[in-house]
N, C-alpha and C positions, 0 to 999 in steps of 0.2 A: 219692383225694387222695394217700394213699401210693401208689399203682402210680405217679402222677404224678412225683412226690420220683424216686422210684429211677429211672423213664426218666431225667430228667434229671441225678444222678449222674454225675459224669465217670467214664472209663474208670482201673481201679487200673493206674498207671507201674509197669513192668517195671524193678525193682530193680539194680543191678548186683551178676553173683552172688558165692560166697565167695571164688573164685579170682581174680576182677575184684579184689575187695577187696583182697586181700593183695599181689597184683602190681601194682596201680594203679600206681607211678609208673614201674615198669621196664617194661610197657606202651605207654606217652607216647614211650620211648624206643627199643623195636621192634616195637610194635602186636603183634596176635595170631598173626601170620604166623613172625616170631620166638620168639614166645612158643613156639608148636607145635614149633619146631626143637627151641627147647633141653629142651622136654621129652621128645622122641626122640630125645635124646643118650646114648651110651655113653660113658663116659670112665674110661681107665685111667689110675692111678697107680702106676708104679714107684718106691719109694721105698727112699731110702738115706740112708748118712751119719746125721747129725742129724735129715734126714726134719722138718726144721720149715718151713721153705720151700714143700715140695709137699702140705704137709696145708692151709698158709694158702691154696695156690690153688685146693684142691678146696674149703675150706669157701665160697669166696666163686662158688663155681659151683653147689655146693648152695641156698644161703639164695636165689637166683633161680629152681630150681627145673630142672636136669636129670632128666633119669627115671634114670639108673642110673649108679652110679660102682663101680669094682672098686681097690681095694688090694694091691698087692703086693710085699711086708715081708717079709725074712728074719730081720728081726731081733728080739729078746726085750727087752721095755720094762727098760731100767738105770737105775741112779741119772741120770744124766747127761742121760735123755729127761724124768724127771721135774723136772728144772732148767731147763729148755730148752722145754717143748713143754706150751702151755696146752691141751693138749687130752686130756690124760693125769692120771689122779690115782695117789694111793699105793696103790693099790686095781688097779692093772695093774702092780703092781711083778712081772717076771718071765714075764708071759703073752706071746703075740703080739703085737707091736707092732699090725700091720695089723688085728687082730681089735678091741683094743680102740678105734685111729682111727675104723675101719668102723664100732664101737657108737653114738660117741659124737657122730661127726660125724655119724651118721642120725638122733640129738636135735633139730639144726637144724633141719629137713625133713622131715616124716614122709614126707610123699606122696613122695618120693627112695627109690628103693633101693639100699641097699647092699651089697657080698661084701666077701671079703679071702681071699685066698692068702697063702704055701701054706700049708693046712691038714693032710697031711700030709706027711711028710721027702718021699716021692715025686713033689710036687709040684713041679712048674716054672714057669718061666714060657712056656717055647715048648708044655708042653700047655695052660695056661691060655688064652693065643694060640686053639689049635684047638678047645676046648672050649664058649669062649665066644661068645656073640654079636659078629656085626663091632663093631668100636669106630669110635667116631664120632670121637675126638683119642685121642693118646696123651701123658702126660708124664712125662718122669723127669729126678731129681736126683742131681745129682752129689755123693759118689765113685758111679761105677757099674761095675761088672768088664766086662769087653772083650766076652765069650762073650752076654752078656746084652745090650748093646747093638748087637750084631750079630745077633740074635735079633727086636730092636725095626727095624731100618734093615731087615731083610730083611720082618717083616708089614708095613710100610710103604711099601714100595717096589711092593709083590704087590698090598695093598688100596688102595692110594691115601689111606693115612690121615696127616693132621698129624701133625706129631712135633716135641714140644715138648720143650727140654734147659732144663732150670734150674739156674743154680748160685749159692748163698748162701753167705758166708764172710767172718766179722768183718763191717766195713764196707762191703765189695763184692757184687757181684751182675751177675748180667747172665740173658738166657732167648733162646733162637736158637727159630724158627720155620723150619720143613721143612717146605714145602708139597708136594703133591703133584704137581709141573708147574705151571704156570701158574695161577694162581687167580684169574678173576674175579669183580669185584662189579660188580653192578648198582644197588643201592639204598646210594648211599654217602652218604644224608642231606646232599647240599650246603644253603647256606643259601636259604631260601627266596626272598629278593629275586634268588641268580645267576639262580633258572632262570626267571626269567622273560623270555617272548622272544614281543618285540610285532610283531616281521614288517611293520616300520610302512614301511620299504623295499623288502619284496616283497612288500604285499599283495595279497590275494585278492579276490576278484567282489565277495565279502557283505561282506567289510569296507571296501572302498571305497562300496559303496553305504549302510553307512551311513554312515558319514562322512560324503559325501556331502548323505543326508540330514539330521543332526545342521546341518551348516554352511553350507546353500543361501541362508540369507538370513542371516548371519551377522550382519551390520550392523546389521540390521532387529528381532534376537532381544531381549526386552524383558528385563531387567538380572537376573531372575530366572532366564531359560532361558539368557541367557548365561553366566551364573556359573554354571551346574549343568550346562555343556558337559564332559565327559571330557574328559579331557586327551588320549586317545588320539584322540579325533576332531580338538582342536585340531590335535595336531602333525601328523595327515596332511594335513588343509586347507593349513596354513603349507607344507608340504614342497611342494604342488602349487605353490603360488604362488612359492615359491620356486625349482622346474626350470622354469616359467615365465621367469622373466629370467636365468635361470642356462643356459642350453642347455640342458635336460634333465637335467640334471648335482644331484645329492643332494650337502650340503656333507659334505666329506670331512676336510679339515684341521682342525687345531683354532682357525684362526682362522675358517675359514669356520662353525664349529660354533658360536663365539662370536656371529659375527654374526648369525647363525640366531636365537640363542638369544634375543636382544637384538630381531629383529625378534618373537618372541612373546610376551616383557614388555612393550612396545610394545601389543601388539593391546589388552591387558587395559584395562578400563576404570575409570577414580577416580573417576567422578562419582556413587560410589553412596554409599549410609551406612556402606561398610566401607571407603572409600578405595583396592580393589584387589577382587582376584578370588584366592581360592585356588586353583581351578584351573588357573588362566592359570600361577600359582606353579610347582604342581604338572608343568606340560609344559616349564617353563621347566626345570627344577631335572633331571629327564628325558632331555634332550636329549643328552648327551655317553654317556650311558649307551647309550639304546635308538637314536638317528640313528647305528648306525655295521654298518657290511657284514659280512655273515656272513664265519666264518671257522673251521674244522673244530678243535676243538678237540683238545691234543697226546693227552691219555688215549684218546679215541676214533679217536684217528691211529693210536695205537700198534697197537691195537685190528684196524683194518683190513691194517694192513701187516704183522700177524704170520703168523709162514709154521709150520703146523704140523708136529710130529715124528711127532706120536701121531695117527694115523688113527681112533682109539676118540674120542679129546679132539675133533675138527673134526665127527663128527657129533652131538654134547653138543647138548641143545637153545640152552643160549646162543649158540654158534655159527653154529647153524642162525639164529638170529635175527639174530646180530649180518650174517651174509652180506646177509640181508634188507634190513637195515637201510642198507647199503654199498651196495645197490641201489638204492634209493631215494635215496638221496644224489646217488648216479650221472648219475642219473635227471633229479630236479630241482636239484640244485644246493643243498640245506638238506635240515636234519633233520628226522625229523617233530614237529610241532609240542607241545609240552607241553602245553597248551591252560590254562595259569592264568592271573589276571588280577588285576594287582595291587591295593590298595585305591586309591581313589581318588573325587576329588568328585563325585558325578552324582545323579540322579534316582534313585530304589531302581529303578523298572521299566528306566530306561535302562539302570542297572549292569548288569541282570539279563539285558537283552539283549545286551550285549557280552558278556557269561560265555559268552551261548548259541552266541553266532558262533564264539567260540573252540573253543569245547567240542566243536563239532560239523565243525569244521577237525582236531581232533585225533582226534575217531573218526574219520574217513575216511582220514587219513592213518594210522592205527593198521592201520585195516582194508587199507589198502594193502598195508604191511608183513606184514601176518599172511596174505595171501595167498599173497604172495612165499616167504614162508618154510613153507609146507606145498607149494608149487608144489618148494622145494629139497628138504625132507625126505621129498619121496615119500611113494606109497602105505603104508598101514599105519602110519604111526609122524605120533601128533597133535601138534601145537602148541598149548600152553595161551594161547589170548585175553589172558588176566590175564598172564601173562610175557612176553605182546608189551606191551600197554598199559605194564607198568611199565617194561620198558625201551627205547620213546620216550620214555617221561613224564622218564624220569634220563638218553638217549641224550647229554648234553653231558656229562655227569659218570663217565662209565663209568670202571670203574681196572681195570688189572691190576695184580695180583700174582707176585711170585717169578719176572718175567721174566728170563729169560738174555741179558746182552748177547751181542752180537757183537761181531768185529771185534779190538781188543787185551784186549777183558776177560777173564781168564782165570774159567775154572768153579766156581761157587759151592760154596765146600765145600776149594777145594783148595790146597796151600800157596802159587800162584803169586799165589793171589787174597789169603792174607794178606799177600805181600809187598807185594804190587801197593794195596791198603788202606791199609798201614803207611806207605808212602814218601808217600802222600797226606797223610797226617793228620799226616807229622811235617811235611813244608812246610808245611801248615796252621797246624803249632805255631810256625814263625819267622815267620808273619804275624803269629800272633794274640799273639805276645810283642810287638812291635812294636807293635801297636795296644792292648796293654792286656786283651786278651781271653784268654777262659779255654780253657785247656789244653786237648787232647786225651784223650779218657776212653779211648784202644786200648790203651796200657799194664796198664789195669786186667783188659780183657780178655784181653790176651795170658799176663799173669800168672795168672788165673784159669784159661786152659786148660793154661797147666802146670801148674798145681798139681793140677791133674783128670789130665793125664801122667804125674806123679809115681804118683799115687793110694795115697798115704803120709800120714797125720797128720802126722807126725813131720818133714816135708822140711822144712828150711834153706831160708834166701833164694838160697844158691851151688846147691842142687839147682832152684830153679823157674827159676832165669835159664838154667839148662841145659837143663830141658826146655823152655821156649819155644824157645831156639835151634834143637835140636834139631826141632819143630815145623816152624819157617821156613826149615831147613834154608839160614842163611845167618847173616853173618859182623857181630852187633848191633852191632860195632864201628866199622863203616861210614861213613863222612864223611856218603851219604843219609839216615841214621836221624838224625843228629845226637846229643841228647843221651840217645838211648832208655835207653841202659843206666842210668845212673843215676835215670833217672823206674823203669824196671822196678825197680828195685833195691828202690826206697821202696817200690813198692807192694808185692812179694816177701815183704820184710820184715815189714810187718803181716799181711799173711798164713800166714806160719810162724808168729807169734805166737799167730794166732788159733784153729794145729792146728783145721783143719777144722769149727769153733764155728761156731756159727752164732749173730747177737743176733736175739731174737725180735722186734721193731721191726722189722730190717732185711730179717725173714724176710715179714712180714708184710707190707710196704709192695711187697715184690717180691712176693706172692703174689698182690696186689690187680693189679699193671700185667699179670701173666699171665693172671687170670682175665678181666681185658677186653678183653686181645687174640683168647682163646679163645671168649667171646663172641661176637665177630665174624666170626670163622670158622666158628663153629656155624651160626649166625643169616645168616650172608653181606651182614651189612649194616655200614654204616660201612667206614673205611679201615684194615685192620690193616698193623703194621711189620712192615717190609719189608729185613732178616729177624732183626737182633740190636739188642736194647738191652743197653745196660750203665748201672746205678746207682751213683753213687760218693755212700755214706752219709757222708762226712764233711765233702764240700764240697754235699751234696744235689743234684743235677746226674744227666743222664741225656744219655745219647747214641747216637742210632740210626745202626748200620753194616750193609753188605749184603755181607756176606761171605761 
């Protein structure tokens, strides 16, 4: 009787383990595939100044759990870090600044490792550079000396690493992103209802046959099986009947989409005990959405029509796929299919069968693609399956990053492109006076890289409107800036005042919008900015420029 007991005994559920535990919800939000990046991440920290800023965005990269972060601090904890910087006690009065960060910030995180340079006077940071493991981002904070950040743009440039600038002061704030060339994403998490794509206009064999079947005696189906029709069977039936009296013609306009729309409210039946049909609702409601003609989407455009510089970059396996993909396109005219299928009213086995039609539409067309694109990459070099599959699955939402215009944009990075930014944003500002709308946040940032120019505590409001000038190497006085000078002015002003301060609030709030854009760079998932924000703590406001 017991051997009986324990046969029957259910099987003991496999738990979720410690690390499931603790990560749970940052998980939900880049599943384990992300998870594994960031914890093969390197990340260095240069820090300077106040150094409160870049400690806030390494803690908020720890507590999620990168594998290794390095600190590198010239400086000797003072009065002044212990007023400023919660992560310091009286207890590092005089030692390493970086040593005791590195201690304290490995608190958060055990499973994180920590370093901190320079350890001794001999140390630099261009051997730290060659010493160390490649680094996966890099960030540093402003003041920073010239010799040093030309030390970081040059290992940047060589390894192809992010390069992230931060700068915190009083009120203000902004962090520029330096991508390495181009950077795309594939898994930019659109919202689930975009990507759905029901092909109800170019369907396939299997999916006309069942429809088909679903609706051959439509009239005849007894109030049960017609209320538990899919709606995707609905609207291909009405579509037929529709290019039926239409020439063959799918309704295109939005009055023809109404009318449509109007003839499949219509079909729905009232004589039952619910007085209508949800799903009849449901194809109704539908219509304007899913009845309308493929059209290549602008992110995947760009995608196609980008002409490479870097011969390294074009054989990149996203590449290799995206070609694939463009091939395919070519080919049949649509992408290949996402194969999800939205909730909707039906029978469980029926649901279960449409999932399958689709399912089995988007491995084949995956499998298309994945052929294509080992047929491009040649012998010897594989195409992983799983990075074909997911990007058909995301092929509408693809984005790049850190493109370079053409044509009159000047190059990112250089004074033509601040002026060319500038004269934008100040016509913006005679709009948006006009309309009641809020100001322009590029003053803040113009101010902020002079004052990083200066690289003086001590600079005057008359010294940071000089070095901006001097920056944009042109004449702020200018009828096209309009009222710059005086917006600069203001903001200059709190800024002298604040000598290079940093408020730990402001330090903080800007360490959290850097750790998530570094996130997503690590991870490659989600959309990161594109390429500078700037914080303005007094009106709370943020605004993203690509300069």
């Amino acid at each position: 009787m017991t051997e009986i007991v324990m046969d029957q005994t259910p099987p003991i559920l496999q738990g979720p383990s410690d690390k499931e535990r603790k990560y749970d919800r940052q998980l939900r939000l880049w599943a384990a595939s992300g998870q594994a990046a960031l914890e093969s991440a390197n990340i260095l920290l240069v820090n300077s100044g106040a150094g409160t800023v870049g400690v806030e965005t390494l803690k908020n990269l720890i507590l999620p759990g990168i594998g290794r972060f390095v600190i590198h601090d010239n400086a000797l904890v003072d009065e002044a870090d212990l007023g400023v910087n919660f992560f310091l006690d009286d207890s590092c009065y005089g030692k390493p600044r970086a040593q005791c960060l590195a201690s304290l910030l490995g608190e958060l995180n055990p499973e994180v490792d920590g370093d901190w340079s320079p350890k001794t006077k001999n140390d630099s940071l261009g051997s730290l550079l060659k010493q160390s493991p490649l680094f996966t981002a890099i960030m540093y904070t402003y003041p920073i000396n010239h010799v040093e950040l030309e030390t970081l743009e040059q290992y940047s440039k060589e390894h192809k690493t992010p390069l992230i600038a931060i700068h915190s002061t009083g009120f203000y704030s902004y962090f520029t992103i330096r991508l390495p060339g181009t950077f795309p994403i594939v898994d930019t998490h659109p919202d689930e209802t975009a990507t759905t794509d029901l092909r109800l206009l170019s369907p396939w064999p299997e999916l006309v046959e069942f429809a088909n079947t679903m609706t051959k005696d439509i009239d005849s189906l007894d109030n049960f099986e017609h209320g538990h029709l899919p709606y995707v069977a609905i609207l291909l039936h009405y579509l037929d009947k529709w290019k039926a009296t239409h020439n063959g013609t799918y309704p295109s306009t939005y009055k023809e989409k109404t009318e449509f729309r109007q003839l499949v409210r219509d079909a729905a039946r009232t004589d039952n005990p619910e007085g209508g049909e949800e799903n009849f609702d449901e194809a109704a409601a539908a219509v304007l959405k899913t009845v309308a003609p493929f059209s290549l989407p602008s992110g995947l455009k760009e995608v196609f029509e980008y002409e490479h510089k870097d011969p390294i970059q074009e054989r990149s396996t996203f590449w290799i796929i995206a070609d694939a993909v463009k091939a395919f396109y070519t080919k049949h005219g649509s992408l290949p299919l996402p194969g999800n299928v939205p909730d909707m009213k039906a029978q469980s086995k029926v649901y279960v069968q449409l999932q399958n039609i689709y399912k089995a539409k988007a491995r084949k067309d995956a499998a298309e693609v994945l052929q294509t694109a080992r047929a491009i990459a040649g012998t010897g070099r594989e195409v992983d399956p799983a990075e074909v599959d997911l990007f058909c699955k995301n092929a509408a939402f693809v984005k790049l990053i850190n493109v370079e215009g053409g044509g009159d944009t000047a190059p990112l990075g250089s004074k033509e492109r601040l002026q060319q930014v500038l004269r934008q944003e100040m016509a913006n500002d005679q709009v948006a006076e006009m309309t009641l709308q809020p100001m322009s946040l590029f003053p803040i940032y113009l101010a902020l890289r002079g004052l990083a120019h200066c690289g003086n505590a001590s600079s005057d409001k008359t010294q940071i409107v000089e070095a901006v000038t001097s920056l944009l190497s042109d004449n702020l006085s200018s009828e096209e800036y309009g009222d710059l000078n005086e917006k600069l002015g203001n903001v200059a002003e709190d800024l002298a005042r604040a000598e290079y301060g940093e408020l730990h609030n402001i330090s903080a709030l800007t360490g959290g919008m850097v750790a998530q854009e570094m996130i997503k760079i690590i991870t490659k998932q989600y959309i990161p900015i594109d390429n500078t924000c700037v914080f303005d703590g007094i009106r709370s406001r943020t605004q993203v420029f690509h300069v």
